[in-house]
C-alpha positions as CSV (number, residue, x, y, z in Angstrom):
1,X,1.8,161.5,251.7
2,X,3.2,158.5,251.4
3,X,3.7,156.0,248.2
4,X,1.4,153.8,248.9
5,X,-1.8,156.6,249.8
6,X,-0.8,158.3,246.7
7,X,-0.7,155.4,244.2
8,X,-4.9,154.1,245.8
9,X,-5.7,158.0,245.1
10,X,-4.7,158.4,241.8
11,X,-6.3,154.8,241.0
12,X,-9.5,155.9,242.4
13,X,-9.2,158.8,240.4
14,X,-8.4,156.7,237.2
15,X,-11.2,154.8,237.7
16,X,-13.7,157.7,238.2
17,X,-11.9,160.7,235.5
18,X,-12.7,160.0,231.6
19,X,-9.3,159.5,229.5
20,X,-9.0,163.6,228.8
21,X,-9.4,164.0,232.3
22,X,-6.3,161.7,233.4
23,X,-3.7,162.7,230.8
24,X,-4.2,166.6,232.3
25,X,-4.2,165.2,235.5
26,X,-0.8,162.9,234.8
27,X,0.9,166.1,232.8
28,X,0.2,168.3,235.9
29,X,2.0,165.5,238.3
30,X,5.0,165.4,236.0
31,X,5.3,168.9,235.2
32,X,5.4,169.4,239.2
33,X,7.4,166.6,239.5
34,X,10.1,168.9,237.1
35,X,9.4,172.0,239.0
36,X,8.1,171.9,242.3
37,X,7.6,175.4,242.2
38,X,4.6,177.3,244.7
39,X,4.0,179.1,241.6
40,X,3.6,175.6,239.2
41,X,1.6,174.0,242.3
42,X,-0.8,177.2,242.7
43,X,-1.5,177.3,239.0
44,X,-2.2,173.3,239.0
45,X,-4.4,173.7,241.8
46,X,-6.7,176.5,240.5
47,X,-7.7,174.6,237.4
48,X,-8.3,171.5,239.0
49,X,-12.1,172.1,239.4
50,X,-12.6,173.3,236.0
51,X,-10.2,170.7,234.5
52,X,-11.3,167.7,236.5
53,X,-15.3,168.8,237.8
54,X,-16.3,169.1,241.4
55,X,-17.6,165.4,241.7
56,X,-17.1,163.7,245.0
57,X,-14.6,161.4,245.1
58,X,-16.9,157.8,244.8
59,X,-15.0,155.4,247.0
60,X,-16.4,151.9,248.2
61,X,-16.1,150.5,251.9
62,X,-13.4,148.0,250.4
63,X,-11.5,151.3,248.6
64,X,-12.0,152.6,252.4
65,X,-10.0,149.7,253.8
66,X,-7.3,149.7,251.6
């Protein structure tokens, strides 16, 4: 993914997650950031739904085009 894709997708997701939301969010990045691990990324990935809810991603036609 490149820079640009993934600085609009963690915006939209700023915008949408509430403040205790985005600080797990930003510790998971940096702790996989310090180890890339399958192991760190696998553990990340299963709490996302119970840490961050299953609510579609609400993007407008002009979040689209960017």
């Amino acid at each position: 993914m490149s820079d640009a894709a993934r600085t609009l997708l963690r915006d939209w997701l700023r915008r949408q997650l509430s403040a205790v939301q985005n600080t797990w969010l930003d510790e998971q990045r940096s702790t996989l950031a310090e180890d890339p691990a399958d192991t760190t990324l696998h553990i990340a990935l299963g709490m996302v739904s119970r840490r961050l809810g299953k609510a579609d991603l609400d993007v407008s036609a002009a979040d689209c085009a960017a």
